[in-house]
C-alpha positions as CSV (number, residue, x, y, z in Angstrom):
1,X,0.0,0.0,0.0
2,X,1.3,3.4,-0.9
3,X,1.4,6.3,1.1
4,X,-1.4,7.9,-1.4
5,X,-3.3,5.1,-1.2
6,X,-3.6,5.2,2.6
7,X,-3.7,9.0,2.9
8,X,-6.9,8.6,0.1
9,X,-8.3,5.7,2.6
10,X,-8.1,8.1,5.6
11,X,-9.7,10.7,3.6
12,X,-12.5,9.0,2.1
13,X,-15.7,10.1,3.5
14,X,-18.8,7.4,4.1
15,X,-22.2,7.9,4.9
16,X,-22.5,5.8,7.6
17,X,-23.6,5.4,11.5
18,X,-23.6,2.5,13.5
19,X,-25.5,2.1,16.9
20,X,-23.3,-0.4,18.9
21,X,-24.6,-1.7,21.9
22,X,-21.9,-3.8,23.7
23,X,-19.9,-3.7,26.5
24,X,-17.0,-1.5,27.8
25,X,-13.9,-1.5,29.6
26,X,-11.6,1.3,31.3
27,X,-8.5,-0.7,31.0
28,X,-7.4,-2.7,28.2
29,X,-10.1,-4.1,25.8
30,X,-13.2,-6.0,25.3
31,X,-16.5,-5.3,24.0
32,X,-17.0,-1.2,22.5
33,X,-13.3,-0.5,23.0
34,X,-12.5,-3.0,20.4
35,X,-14.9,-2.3,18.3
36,X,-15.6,1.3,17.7
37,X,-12.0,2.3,17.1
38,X,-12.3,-0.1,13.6
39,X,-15.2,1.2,12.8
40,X,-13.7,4.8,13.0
41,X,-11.0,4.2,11.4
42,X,-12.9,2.7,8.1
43,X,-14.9,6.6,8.4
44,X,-18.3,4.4,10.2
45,X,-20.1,7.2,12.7
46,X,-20.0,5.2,16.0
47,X,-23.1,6.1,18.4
48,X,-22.0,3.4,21.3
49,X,-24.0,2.3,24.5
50,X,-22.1,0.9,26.8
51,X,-24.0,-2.7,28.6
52,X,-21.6,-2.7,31.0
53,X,-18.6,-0.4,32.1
54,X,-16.2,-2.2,34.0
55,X,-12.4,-1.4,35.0
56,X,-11.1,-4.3,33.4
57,X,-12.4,-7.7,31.2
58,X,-12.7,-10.4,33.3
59,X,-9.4,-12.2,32.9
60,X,-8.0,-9.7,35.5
61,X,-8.3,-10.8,39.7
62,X,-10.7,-8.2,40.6
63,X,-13.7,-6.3,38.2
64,X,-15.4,-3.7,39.2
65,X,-17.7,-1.5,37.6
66,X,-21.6,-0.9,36.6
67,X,-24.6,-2.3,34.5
68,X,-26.8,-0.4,32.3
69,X,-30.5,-1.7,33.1
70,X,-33.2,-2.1,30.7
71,X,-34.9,1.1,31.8
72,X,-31.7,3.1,31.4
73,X,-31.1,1.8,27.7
74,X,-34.9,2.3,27.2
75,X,-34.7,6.4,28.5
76,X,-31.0,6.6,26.0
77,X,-33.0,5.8,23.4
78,X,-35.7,7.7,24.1
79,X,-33.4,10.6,23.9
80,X,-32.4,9.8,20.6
81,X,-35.7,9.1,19.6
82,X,-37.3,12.7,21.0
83,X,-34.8,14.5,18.7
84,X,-34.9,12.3,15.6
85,X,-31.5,11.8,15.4
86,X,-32.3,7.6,16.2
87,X,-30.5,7.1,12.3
88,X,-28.3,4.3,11.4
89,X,-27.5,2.4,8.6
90,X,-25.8,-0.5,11.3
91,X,-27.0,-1.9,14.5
92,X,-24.4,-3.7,16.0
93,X,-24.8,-5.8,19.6
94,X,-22.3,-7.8,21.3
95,X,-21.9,-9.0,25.4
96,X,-25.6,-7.9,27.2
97,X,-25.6,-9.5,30.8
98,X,-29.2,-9.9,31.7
99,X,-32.6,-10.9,30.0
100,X,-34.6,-7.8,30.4
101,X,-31.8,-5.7,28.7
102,X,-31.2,-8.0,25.9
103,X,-35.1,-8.4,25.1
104,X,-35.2,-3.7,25.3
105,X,-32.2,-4.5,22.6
106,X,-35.0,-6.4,20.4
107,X,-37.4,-3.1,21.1
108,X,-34.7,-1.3,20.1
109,X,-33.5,-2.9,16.7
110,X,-37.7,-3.5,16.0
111,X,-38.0,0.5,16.0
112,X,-35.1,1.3,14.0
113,X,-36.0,-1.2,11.3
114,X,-39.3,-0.1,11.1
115,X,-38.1,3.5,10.7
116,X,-35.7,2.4,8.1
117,X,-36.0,-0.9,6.3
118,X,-32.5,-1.0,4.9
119,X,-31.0,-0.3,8.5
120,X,-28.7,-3.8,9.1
121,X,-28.4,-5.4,12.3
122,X,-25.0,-7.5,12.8
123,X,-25.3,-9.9,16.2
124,X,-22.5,-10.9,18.2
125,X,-24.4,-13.5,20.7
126,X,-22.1,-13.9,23.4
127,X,-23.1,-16.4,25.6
128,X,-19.8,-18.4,26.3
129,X,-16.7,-20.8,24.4
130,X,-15.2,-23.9,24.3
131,X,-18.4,-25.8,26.1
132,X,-18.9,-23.3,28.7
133,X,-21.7,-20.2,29.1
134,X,-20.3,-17.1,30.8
135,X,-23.2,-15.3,30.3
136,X,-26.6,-16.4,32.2
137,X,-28.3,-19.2,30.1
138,X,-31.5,-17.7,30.3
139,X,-29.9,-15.1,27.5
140,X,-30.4,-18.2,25.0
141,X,-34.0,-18.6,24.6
142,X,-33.9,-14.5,23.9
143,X,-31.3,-14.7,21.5
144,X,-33.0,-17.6,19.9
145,X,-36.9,-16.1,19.7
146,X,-36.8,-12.8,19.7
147,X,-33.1,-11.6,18.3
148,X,-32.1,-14.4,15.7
149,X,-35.5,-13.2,13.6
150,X,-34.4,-9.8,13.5
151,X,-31.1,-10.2,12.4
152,X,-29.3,-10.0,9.2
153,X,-26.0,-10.7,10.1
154,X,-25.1,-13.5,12.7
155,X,-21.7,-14.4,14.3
156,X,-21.5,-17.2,16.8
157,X,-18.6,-19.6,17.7
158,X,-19.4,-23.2,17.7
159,X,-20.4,-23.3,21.3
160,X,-23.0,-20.3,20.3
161,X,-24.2,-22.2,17.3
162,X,-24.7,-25.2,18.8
163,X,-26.9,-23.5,21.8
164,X,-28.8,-21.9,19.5
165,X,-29.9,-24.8,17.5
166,X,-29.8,-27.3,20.3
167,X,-27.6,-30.0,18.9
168,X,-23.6,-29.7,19.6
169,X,-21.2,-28.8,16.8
170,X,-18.0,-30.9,16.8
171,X,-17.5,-31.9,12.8
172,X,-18.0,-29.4,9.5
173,X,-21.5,-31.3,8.9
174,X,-22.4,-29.8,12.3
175,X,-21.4,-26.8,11.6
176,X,-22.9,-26.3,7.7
177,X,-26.4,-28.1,9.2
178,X,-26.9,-25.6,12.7
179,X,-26.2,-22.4,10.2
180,X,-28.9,-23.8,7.8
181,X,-31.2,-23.9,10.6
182,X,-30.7,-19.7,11.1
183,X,-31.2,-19.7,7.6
184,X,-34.1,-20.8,8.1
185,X,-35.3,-18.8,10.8
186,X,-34.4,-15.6,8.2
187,X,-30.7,-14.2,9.1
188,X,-29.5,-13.8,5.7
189,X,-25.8,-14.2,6.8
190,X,-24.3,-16.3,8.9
191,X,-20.6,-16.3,10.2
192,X,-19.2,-18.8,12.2
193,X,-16.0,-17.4,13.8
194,X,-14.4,-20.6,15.7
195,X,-14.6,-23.9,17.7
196,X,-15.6,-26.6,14.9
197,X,-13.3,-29.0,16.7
198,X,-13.5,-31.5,14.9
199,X,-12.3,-29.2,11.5
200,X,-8.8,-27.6,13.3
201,X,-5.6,-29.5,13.8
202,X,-2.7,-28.2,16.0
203,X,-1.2,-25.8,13.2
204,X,-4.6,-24.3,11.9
205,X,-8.0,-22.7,12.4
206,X,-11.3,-22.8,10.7
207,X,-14.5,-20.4,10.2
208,X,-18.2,-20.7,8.4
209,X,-19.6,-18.2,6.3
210,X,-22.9,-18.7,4.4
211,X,-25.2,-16.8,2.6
212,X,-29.0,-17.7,2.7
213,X,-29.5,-19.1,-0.9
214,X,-26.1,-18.5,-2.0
215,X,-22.5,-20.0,-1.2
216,X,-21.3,-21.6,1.7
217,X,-17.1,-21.2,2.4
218,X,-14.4,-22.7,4.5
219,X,-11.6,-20.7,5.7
220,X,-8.3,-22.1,7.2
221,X,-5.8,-20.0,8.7
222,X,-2.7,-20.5,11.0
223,X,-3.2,-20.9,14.8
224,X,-0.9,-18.5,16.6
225,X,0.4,-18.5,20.0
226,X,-2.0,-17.4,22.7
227,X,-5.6,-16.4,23.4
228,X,-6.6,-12.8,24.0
229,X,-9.8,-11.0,24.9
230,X,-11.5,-9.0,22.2
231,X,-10.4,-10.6,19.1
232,X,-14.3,-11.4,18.6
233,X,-15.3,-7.9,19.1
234,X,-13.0,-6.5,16.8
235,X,-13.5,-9.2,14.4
236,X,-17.3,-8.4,13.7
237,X,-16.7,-4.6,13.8
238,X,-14.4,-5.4,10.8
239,X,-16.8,-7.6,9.3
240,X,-19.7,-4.6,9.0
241,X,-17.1,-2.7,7.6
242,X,-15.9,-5.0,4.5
243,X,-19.6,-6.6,4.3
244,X,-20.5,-3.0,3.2
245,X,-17.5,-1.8,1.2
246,X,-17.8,-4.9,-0.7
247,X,-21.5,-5.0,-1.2
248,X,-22.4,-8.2,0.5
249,X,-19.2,-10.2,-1.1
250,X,-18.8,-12.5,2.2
251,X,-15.8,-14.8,1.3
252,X,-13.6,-11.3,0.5
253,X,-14.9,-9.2,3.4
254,X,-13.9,-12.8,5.7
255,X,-10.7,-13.1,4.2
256,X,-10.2,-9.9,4.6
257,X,-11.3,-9.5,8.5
258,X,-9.3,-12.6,8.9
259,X,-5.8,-11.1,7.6
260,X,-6.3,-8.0,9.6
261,X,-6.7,-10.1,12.9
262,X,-3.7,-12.5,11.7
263,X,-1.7,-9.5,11.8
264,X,-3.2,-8.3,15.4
265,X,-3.0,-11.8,17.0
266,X,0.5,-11.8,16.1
267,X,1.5,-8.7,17.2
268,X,-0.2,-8.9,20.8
269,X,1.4,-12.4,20.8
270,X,4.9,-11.2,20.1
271,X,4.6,-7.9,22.9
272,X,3.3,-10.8,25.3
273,X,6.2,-13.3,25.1
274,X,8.7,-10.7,25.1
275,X,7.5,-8.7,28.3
276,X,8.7,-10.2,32.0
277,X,5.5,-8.2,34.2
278,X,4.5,-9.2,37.5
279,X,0.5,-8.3,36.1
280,X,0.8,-10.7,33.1
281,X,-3.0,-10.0,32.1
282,X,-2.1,-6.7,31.2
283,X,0.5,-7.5,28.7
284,X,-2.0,-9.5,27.1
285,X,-4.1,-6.8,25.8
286,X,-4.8,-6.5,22.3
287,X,-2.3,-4.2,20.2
288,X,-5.0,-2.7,18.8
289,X,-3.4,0.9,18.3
290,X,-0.7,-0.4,17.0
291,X,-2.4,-2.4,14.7
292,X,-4.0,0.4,13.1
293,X,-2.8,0.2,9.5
294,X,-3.6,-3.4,8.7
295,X,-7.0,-2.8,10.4
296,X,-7.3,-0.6,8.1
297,X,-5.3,-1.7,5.0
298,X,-5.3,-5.9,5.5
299,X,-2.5,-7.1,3.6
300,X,-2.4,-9.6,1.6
301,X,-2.0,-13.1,3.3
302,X,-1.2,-16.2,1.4
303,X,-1.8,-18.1,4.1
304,X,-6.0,-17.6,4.2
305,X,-7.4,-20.7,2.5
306,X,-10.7,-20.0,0.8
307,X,-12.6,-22.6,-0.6
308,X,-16.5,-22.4,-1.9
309,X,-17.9,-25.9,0.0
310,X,-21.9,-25.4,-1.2
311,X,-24.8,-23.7,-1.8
C-alpha cells in the first residue's frame, strides 16, 4: 500500500452510522473498546452504548464497575428518539448481561428497522466458548426467539451455534447443518468465527460463512500462539465494515477481517512473550493501536485458504 493510497483511505468520506450496543472497559479491551475504534478508522459514525462499564475484562483478579438496566437503555434511546436523530444504517450488539436488557435491545432494533427498512443489524451472541456459558443461560432462549429473527448478520462460535440450534457442533456437517437452521429462521448471513473441533488440527483454524440461498465457504488460517480478549469484538466490527465496502461479497470481506486479525494476534502475541511483568493480564491486551494500519489496510496473506464448499 502506498502512502497515497492510505492517505486517500483516511480521507474518504462514508455515509454511515452505527448504533453499537456492547460492552465497555476502562483498562485494556473487550466489548465497544474494540470495536468502535475499527469502525472509526474505516470513516463508520459510531453512536455506542455501553452494557456494562467495568475497569477491566474479566481475565483480570478483581472487576469492578456498573450495568446499564433495561430502563436506562430504554430512557437513552428515548433521547435519541425525542430529537430524531435515532438514524443508522448498522445496529451492532455484542456482550448484554441480563434478560430484560437484551429483550429492550430487540425493542430497540424493532424500531429502527421499522423506521428504516434497509438499517442492518450485525449480532455478536455472546453467551460463552469452548463448552462453557459465561453469560446467564436464560440469555439463550432470547437470542434464539426474539433476536435471531431480526437479524441479518449472525456471528456465533461453535459453542453459540450449537446452543442456538440445540444439537452440539464438533464436525464441519455440524457446523454447515446448525447455520442452515438460522437460515431458516431468516438471518440472511451467517458467520461462524471458531470452535468446529472436529475441522482444526494443531497448526490451523477454521471459520463458516454462508449466505442464505447463496455459497457456503471454509476458511483455514494458521493458529498463533495465545488467546486474547477481544479478538471477537473486533473481528465483527471489521466484518460490518468490508460486508459494506464490498457490497455483501462474504468470502472477501472474511478473508479480509481474517488477515487483519492475523496480523493483530501476532502482534499482541509477540509484545506478550517478550515482556517479564509481575500483572501478566495486562501485557496480554490487544495491540489494537498499533495495529492500526492493517486494520485498516489488510495485507495480503497467502496463508488464508478460501474454498466455496456449497450452496
Amino acid at each position: 500500500m502506498s502512502s497515497s493510497e492510505l492517505i486517500a483511505e483516511l480521507e474518504r468520506e462514508r455515509d454511515r452510522r452505527v448504533l453499537s450496543i456492547q460492552s465497555h472497559v476502562v483498562h485494556g479491551y473487550a466489548g465497544n473498546k474494540c470495536s468502535v475504534f475499527p469502525l472509526q478508522l474505516h470513516g463508520f459514525e459510531v453512536d455506542f452504548i455501553n452494557s456494562v462499564q467495568f475497569s477491566n475484562h474479566a481475565g483480570y483478579e478483581h472487576v469492578k464497575g456498573q450495568k446499564l438496566t433495561e430502563k436506562e437503555l430504554e430512557e437513552l434511546y428515548e433521547g435519541l428518539t425525542l430529537n430524531n436523530i435515532n438514524n443508522y444504517t448498522h445496529v451492532l450488539t455484542g456482550y448484554c448481561g441480563n434478560v430484560t436488557f437484551l429483550q429492550k435491545i430487540a425493542d430497540v432494533v424493532k424500531d429502527l428497522k421499522k423506521k428504516n427498512g434497509n438499517t442492518t443489524f450485525v449480532c455478536d451472541p455472546v453467551m460463552g466458548d469452548n463448552g462453557r456459558y459465561y453469560t446467564p443461560k436464560e440469555l439463550m432462549p432470547v437470542y434464539r426467539d426474539l433476536i435471531i429473527p431480526l437479524a441479518d448478520v449472525l456471528t456465533p462460535n461453535a459453542f453459540e451455534l450449537g446452543e442456538l440450534t440445540g444439537s452440539p457442533i464438533e464436525t464441519e456437517e455440524d457446523c454447515l447443518r446448525a447455520v442452515n437452521e438460522l437460515h431458516a429462521k431468516g438471518v440472511k448471513t451467517v458467520v461462524v468465527t471458531s470452535g468446529v473441533t472436529g475441522a482444526q488440527t494443531n497448526e490451523s483454524l477454521r471459520c463458516y460463512a454462508s449466505v442464505k440461498g447463496s455459497h457456503v465457504y471454509r476458511f483455514t488460517f494458521p493458529r498463533l500462539v495465545g488467546q486474547f480478549v477481544g479478538t471477537g469484538d473486533t473481528f465483527t466490527s471489521l466484518l460490518v465494515v468490508w460486508l459494506d465496502e464490498l457490497n455483501g461479497d462474504v468470502s472477501e470481506a472474511v478473508k479480509r477481517v481474517l488477515a487483519s486479525m492475523q496480523c493483530l494476534i501476532r502482534k499482541t502475541s509477540s509484545y506478550a512473550q517478550l515482556q517479564v511483568d509481575t500483572n501478566s493480564r495486562a501485557m496480554c491486551e490487544l495491540r489494537l493501536i498499533q495495529s492500526r494500519k492493517d486494520l485498516l489496510w489488510p495485507p495480503t496473506c497467502d496463508q488464508i485458504q478460501v474454498e466455496k464448499i456449497g450452496q
